[in-house]
C-alpha positions in Angstrom: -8.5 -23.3 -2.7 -11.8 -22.0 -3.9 -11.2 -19.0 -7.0 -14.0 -17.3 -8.9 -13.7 -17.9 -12.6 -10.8 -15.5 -13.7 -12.3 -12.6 -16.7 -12.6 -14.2 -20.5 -9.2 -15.1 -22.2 -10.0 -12.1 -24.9 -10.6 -9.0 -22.4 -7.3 -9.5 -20.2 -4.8 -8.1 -23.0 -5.1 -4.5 -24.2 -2.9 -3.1 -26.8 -1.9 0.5 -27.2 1.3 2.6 -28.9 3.1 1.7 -26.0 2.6 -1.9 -26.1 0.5 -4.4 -25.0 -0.4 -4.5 -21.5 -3.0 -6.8 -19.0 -6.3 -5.1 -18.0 -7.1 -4.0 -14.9 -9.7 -6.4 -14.4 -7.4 -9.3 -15.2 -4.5 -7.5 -12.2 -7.0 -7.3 -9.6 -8.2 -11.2 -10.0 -4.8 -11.8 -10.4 -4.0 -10.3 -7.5 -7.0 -11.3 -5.2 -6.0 -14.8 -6.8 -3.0 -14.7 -5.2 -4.1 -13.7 -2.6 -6.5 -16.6 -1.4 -4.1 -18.9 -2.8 -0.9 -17.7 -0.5 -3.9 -17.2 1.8 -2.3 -16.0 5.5 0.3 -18.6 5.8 4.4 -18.4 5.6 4.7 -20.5 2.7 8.3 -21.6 1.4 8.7 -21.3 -2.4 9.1 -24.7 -4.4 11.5 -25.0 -7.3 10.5 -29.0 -8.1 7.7 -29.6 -10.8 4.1 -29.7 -9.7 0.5 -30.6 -10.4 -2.1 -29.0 -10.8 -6.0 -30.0 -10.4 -8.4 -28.0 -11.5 -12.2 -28.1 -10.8 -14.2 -26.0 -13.1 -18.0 -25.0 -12.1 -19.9 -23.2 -14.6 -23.1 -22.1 -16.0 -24.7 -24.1 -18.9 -22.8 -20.6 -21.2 -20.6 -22.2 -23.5 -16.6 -21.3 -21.7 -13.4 -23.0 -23.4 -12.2 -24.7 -20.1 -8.9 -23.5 -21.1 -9.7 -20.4 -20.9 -8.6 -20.1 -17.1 -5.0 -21.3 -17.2 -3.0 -18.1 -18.2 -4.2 -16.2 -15.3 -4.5 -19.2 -12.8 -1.0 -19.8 -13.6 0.3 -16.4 -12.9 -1.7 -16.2 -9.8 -0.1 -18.9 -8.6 3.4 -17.8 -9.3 2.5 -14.2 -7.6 1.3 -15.9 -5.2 5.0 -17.4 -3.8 4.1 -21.5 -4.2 6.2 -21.6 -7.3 8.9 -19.9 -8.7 7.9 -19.8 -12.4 4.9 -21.1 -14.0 7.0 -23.6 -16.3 7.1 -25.7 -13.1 3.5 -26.8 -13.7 4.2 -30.0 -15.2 0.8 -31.9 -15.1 -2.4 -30.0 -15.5 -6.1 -31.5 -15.4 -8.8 -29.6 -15.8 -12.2 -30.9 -15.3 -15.6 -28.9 -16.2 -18.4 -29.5 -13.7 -22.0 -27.4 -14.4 -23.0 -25.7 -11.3 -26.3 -26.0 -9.6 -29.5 -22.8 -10.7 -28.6 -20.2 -8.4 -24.7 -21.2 -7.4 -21.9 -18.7 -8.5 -19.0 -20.0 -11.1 -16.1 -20.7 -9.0 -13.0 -22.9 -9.5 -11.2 -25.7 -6.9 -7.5 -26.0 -7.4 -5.1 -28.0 -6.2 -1.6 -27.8 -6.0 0.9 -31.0 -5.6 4.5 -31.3 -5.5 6.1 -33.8 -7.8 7.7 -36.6 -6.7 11.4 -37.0 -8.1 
């Protein structure tokens, strides 16, 4: 599944009186996340551990490449392959500069443990 690069780490919390709540920008990539992810298939939910590969294309602009898991993960649990995000088990995350003129995107792939 091909994803554009989620928002930066430090603009997806806001804090407030009431608590602390995710931005708007960060629910609708979330969500849109999710969305490509489930894309229009009847999926069945898995409770076993998984793997999951991530291929990161960016700009030369210096990104943490960790930067992309905490709402990569909860797009994938919104989007019905997983019940919880603690089933992600294995996680490799590889950084990949894209070519002058290509868009920041992601690749990820999802596998199911084997017992």
């Amino acid at each position: 599944t091909t994803l554009t690069i989620p928002p930066a780490l430090n603009s997806i919390w806001r804090w407030s009186a009431r608590g602390i709540y995710k931005t708007g920008d960060a629910k609708r990539w979330q969500s849109e996340a999710a969305w490509k992810i489930r894309g229009n298939k009847i999926i069945k939910t898995t409770e076993e551990e998984v793997s999951l590969t991530v291929h990161l294309y960016v700009n030369r602009r210096r990104r943490d490449i960790d930067s992309v898991t905490k709402l990569l993960f909860d797009a994938i649990q919104e989007s019905g392959l997983i019940k919880d995000d603690f089933q992600i088990s294995v996680l490799l995350i590889m950084r990949h500069w894209v070519a002058k003129g290509e868009e920041p995107h992601m690749n990820i792939t999802l596998t199911q443990m084997d017992r």
